[in-house]
N, C-alpha and C positions, 0 to 999 in steps of 0.2 A: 213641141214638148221640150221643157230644158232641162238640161242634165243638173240631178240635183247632186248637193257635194257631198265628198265621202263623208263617212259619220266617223266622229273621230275615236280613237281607239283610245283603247283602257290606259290608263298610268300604270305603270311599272319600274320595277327596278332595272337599272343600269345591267346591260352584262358583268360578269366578272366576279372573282372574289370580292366578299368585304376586308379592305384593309387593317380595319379595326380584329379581325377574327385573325388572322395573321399574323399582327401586333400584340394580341395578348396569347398566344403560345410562348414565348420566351418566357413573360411573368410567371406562367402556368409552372412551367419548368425551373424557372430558376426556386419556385413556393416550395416544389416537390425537393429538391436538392436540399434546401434550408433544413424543411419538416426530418429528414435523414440525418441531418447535422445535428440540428437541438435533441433528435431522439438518443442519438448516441451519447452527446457532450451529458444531457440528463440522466441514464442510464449510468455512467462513469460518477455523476455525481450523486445517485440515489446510493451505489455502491460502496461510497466512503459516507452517505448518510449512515448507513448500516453498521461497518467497522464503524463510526462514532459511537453508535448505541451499545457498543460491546465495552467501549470501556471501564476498566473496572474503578471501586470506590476512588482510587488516588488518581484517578486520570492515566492509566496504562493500556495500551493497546497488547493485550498478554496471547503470547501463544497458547495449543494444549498442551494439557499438561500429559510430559513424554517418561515412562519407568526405563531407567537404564540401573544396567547389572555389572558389575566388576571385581573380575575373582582377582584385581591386584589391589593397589593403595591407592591408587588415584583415579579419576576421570576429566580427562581434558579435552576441553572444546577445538576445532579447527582456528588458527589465527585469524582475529576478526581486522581486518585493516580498512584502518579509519585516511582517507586521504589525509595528506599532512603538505603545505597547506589545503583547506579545501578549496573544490574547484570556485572559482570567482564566479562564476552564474548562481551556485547553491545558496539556497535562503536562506536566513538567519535561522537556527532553532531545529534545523531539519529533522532533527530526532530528538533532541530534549536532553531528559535523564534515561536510561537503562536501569531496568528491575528484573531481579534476577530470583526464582525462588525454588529452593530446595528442600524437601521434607526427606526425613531418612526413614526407611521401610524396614530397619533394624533397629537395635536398640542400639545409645551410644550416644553423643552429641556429634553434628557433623559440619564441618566447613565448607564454606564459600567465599572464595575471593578472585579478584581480576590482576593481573601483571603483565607488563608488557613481556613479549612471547618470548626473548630471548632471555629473559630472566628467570620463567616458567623453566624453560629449557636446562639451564644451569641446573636449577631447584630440583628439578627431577630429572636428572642426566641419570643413565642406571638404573629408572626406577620401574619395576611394573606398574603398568596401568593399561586403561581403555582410551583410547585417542576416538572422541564422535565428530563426524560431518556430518553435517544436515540435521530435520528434526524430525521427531514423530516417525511415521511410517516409511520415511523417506531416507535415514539417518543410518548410516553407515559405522561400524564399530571396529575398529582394528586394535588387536590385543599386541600389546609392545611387553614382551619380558626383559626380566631383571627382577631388581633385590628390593628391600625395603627404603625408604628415605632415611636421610640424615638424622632428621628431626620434625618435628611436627611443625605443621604448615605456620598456625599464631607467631612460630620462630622464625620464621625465614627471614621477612623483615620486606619483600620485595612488592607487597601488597597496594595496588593503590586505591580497595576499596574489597574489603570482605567482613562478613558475619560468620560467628562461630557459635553454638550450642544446642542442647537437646529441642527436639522438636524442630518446628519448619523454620527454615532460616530467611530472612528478606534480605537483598542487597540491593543498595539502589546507587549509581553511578553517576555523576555527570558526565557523558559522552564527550571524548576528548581525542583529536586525530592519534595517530601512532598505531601502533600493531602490537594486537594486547590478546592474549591467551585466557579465558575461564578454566578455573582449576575447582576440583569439588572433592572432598577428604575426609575423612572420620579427623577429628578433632585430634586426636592422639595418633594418628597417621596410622591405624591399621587396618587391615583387610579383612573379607572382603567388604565390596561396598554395592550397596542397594540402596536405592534413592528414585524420589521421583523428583519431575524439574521444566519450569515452565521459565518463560522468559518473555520482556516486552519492552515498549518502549511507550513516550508519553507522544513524539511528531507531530508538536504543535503545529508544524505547516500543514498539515493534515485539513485543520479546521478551516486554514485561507484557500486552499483547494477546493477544499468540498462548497466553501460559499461562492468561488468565481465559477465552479462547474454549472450547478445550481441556476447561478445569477446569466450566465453569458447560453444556456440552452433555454432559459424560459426567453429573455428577447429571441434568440432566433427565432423560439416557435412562435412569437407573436408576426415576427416579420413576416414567416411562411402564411400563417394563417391571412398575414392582409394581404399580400400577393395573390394567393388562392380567390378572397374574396371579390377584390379588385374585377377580374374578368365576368364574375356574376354578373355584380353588379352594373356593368356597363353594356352584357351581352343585348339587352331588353331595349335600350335607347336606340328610338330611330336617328339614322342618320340624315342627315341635310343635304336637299338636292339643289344644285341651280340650277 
């Protein structure tokens, strides 16, 4: 009798991980970090799609509109300081023009105009008024006593950009570095004053923002999505034995 041979056994895979399944966990990961990245970067730029859609007819990005009350002659804004020069990184246009608008809740015509703040200062050295910081709900009022002004605001002469007369008053700026005070008045400089007052700007850079947010979170989320894909599609391929 002779010994017949073994019968050979099944084919099979190799012990061991597949290095391939090993090798696309980083891709996995690095798809999942992107997909985070483009969700946020697009989010930030769906956010300035939105402030776009609010602007109003002349291309203004306008705050709400905020009613302030002042039992003296004036109301002035905290100093707005404009860096002087601007920083050398800032973009062309960062802010545009400034629109500034005032309706008066009394009868009377009323003023609005901008000066720089040490001038403001002179002009109403002595003078009752409402000093505001901040805006809307958020906006702080400190009452400064004293007397009436010298003379009504049209006269002072320190203006580098106001409107004066009944009904809503528009002032519109071109934004210029320095340190400049808003001042708001009854035209004939008397008390009290009641007003409402909204304010904005046009921040052309706004619009190159909002398109590189846009632009630079939809490639990511392409990159992410072929990363993702990637590992699919190769999981199913066999691999090659010698």
């Amino acid at each position: 009798m002779t010994a017949g041979r073994p019968a050979p056994s099944a084919p099979g895979r190799p012990g061991g991980p597949d290095p391939r399944a090993t090798g696309r966990a980083p891709l996995v990961a690095l798809g999942a970090a992107l997909l985070m990245a483009a969700g946020a970067i697009l989010t930030g730029g769906a956010a300035l799609a939105v402030a776009e859609s609010q602007r109003d007819r002349d291309g203004f990005l306008m705050s709400r509109t905020a009613d302030i009350d002042a039992h003296g002659y004036a109301i002035t804004s905290e100093p707005i300081v404009l860096e002087t020069p601007p920083p050398s990184n800032a973009p062309a246009g960062l802010l545009g023009d400034a629109k500034i608008v005032v309706t008066p809740e009394s009868s009377g015509p009323v003023f609005v105009g901008i000066a720089p703040t040490s001038d403001t200062e002179t002009y109403l050295a002595g003078v009752e008024r409402t000093a505001v910081s901040g805006w809307g709900p958020y906006s702080r009022h400190r009452e400064i006593d004293g007397l009436s002004p010298a003379g009504p605001p049209d006269e002072a002469g320190i203006w580098a950009a106001s409107a004066s007369g009944a009904g809503p008053q528009v002032l519109v700026w071109p934004v210029e570095p320095g340190n400049w005070t808003v001042v708001v008045m009854h035209s004939d400089a008397g008390a009290p004053l009641d007003v409402e007052g909204s304010a904005g700007v046009t921040a052309p850079v706004l619009r190159a923002i909002m398109a590189g947010l846009l632009t630079g979170g939809a490639v990511l989320l392409v990159a992410s999505l072929g990363l993702a894909l990637v590992p699919l599609l190769t999981a199913g391929t066999p691999r090659a034995h010698t």
